[in-house]
Each structure stands twice: as C-alpha cells, then as structure tokens.
N, C-alpha and C positions, 0 to 999 in steps of 0.2 A: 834286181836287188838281191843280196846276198842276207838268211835271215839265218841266224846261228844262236842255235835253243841250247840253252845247261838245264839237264833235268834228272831226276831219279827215275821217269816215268816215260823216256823216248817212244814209247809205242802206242804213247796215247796220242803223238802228232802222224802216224802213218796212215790214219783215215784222210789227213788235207787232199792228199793227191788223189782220191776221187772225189773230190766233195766238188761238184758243180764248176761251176766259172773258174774257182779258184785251182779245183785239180788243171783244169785245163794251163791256166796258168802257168804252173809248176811245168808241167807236160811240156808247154812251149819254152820252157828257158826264159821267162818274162820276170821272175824268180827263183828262186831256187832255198831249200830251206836244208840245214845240218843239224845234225840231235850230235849232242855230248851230255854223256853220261859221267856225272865224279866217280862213280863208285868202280871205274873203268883206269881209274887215277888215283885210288886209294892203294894205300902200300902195304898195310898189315892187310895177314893171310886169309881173315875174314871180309876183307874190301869193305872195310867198317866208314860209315859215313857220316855219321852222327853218336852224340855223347851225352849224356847228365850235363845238364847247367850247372856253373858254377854259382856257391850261392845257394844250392836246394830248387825245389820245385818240379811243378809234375811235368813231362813232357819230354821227350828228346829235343837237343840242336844239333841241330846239322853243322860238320865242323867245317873251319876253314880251309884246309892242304887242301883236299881233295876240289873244293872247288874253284879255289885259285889256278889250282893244276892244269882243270879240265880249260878255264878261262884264259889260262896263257897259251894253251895248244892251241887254239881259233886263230885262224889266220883274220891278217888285220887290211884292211880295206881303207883309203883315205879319206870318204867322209862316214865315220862310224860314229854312232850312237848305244849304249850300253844301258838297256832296261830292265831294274827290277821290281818284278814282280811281288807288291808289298801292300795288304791292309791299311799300310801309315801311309801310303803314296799318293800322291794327288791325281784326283778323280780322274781317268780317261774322258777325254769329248773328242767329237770329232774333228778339230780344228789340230790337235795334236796329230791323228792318222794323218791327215794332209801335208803337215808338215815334215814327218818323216819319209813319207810318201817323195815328196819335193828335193828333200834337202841330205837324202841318207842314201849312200850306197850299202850300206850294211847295217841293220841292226840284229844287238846280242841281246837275248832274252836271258836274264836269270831268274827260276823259277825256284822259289825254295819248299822247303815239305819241314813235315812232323811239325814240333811245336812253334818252331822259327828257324832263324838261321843266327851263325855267329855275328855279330856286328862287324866287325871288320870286314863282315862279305859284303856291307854297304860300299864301302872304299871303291869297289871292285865302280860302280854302278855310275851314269850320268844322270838320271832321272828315275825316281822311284813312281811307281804307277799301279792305281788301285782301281776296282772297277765299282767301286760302290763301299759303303759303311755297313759292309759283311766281312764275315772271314770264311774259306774253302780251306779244304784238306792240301790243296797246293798251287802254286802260279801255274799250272799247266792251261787251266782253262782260261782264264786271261791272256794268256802268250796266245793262245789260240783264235781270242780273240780280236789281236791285236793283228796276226799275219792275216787273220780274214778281210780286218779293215784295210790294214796296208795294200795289201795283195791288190783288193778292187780297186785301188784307187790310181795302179800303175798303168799307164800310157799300155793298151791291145790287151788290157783283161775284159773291161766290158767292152762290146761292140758299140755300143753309143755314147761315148763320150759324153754329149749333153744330157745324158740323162744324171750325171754326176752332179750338175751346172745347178741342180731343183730341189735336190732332195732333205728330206729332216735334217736339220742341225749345219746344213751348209751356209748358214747366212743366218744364222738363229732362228726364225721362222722352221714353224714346222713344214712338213712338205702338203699338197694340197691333196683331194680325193682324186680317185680314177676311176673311169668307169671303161667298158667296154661292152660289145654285142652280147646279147641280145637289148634293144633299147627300154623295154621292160621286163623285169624280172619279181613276179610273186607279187606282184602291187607296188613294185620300187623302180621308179622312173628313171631315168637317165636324164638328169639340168638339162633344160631345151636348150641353152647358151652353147653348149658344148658339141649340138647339131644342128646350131646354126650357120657353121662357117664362115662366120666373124672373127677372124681373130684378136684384134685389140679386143673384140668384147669377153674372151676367152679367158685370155690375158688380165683383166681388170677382174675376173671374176675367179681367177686363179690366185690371184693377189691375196682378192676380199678372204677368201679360205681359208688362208696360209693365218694371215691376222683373226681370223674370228676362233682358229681351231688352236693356235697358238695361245691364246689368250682366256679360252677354254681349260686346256690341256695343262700349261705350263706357262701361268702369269709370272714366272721368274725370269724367263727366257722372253717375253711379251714387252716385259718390265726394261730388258736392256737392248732389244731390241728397237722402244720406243728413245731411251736413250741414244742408242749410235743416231737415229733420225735426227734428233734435236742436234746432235754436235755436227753434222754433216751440215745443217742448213745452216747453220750458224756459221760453219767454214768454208 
C-alpha cells in the first residue's frame, strides 16, 4: 500500500521506519509511506502558507494554493482514498483501519496546522476523520496513527495472522486476558482453565472474558454487541 502524507511537519513521520513491526514493514516494501510538504509548493519568496481569516479572529489558516499544489503532485493509484485529518471528523474505530486496509491501494492523508485550514481544502478530501472530542496542535499525530493501524493490518506485517482474528474492537467485544510463564506471579495465578488443555473449555472461557470485561469496560460497545446477537438469531 502506497501512504502519501501532506504535512507542514514531514519529519515528525521519519521515526515510523524504525518503529517496530511497522518499520519492518516499510523496510519490506509491504508499504511504503511519501511526506509532501506545501510550503515546498508555495510561490511567494517567503514559502508563506498560512494567512489571517477572513472575517477577524485570533489564529492563522492555512491557505489553500499551496496545498492543492502539494495534493495534485501525489501520484494517483486506482483505488485511492483521501483522508483529512479533522476535530469535526468522525471518530476513528477500528472497523475503518480494516476497511482501508482491504479495499485501498493508496491512501492520502491531509494533515492541517495553526488554527484550521481553508475550507475549500475540505473539497480536496473523501472522508474527514477525528480521533476523539479533543483538538491537537496538527493531523500529524493522527495520520500517524492511522499508517500504524493500517500498516498492521496488511497481509506479512504481523507474523501471525490470527492473532488479528481476537483482538479489541475486532467484533466489538473487547479482546480477553493473557497470561504467560511463570504460572504464579507475587500472589497472582494463572486461570487453571488455561493449564488445563482443554480447549473448547479455553474457548468458552475466553468468550466468558471478552462479555464480562466488555461490559465492565465499555457497556456501549456491550450494548451493540448484544444487538448484532439478537438480529443474527433472528435471521
């Protein structure tokens, strides 16, 4: 997959390529990720990228030439999706990573800075996407976490595929406990279930988890997860 970032701030994504699985990633050609900078496509002699709002108010915008510019030099890929990175954008989950994962040979990240960006750089965009009802100083760190999620989720970044198949937010259930050697640690046992080598009973107890920690955790996600149930038996 081809990931093609527009940023003021291109050197805040050159740590990916050692950042763990995902450098390896990159390394492999499994991905591959491009920084475009506007201010590299600004045409007055200051490589000015931002301007006073129209209208008054405190803050710089970020104009539009300069990232039009930068966004028509990206080469284009035929199944491309076009992401801005936006406070007004609807929440990232993970059913979104998979889908771009699946169904994207390219996706473009637009990151904007200072106090917003022109409107018209909406235009530019397919889906606008926020990571939560905060605001940050710019989309970088969302972009970042968007090629993290994508990255893992592409066919020979993680070596075990199934372990994709279990985790948080993949089925809306949360994902279950793990445990590992030593069998007790400081007074804290390790589920007999889980050393007894049963596996339906592993299985049934891995489930029980998933619903008792889900429903702890996040009775929203509990709440539609008991829904898909009811229409599934129903159909």
């Amino acid at each position: 997959m081809r990931l093609d970032v527009i940023s003021l701030v291109p050197e805040a994504f050159v740590p990916l390529h050692g950042l763990g699985v995902i450098g390896r990633a990159l390394r492999a050609g499994i991905a591959e990720v491009h920084l475009h900078n506007p201010r590299d496509f600004a045409t007055d002699r200051y490589r000015k990228v931002d301007d006073v709002p129209y209208g008054g108010g405190a803050g710089m915008v970020l104009k539009p030439e300069p990232v039009f510019a930068a966004f028509e030099a990206v080469p284009v890929r035929p199944r491309r999706r076009v992401l801005l990175m936006s406070p007004q954008g609807r929440p990232l989950h993970q059913r979104d990573l998979q889908r771009w994962a699946t169904t994207c040979d390219q996706l473009v990240l637009l990151c904007g800075h200072y106090e917003g960006f022109d409107e018209r750089i909406r235009s530019l965009a397919d889906e606008e996407v926020s990571l939560g009802d905060f605001v940050l100083t710019g989309g970088e760190l969302p972009a970042m976490v968007i090629i993290n999620g994508v990255i893992r989720l592409l066919p020979g970044t993680v070596g075990t595929a199934e372990s994709l198949e279990h985790e948080s937010h993949s089925d809306l259930l949360l994902e279950h406990p793990h445990y590992t050697r030593p069998p007790e640690f400081r007074g804290m046992a390790v589920p007999e279930v889980l050393r007894s080598g049963d596996h339906g009973a592993i299985a049934r107890w891995r489930l029980e988890q998933q619903i008792a920690r889900t429903r702890e955790r996040r009775p929203d996600l509990h709440a539609r997860w008991q829904e898909q149930q009811e229409e599934q038996q129903q159909g």
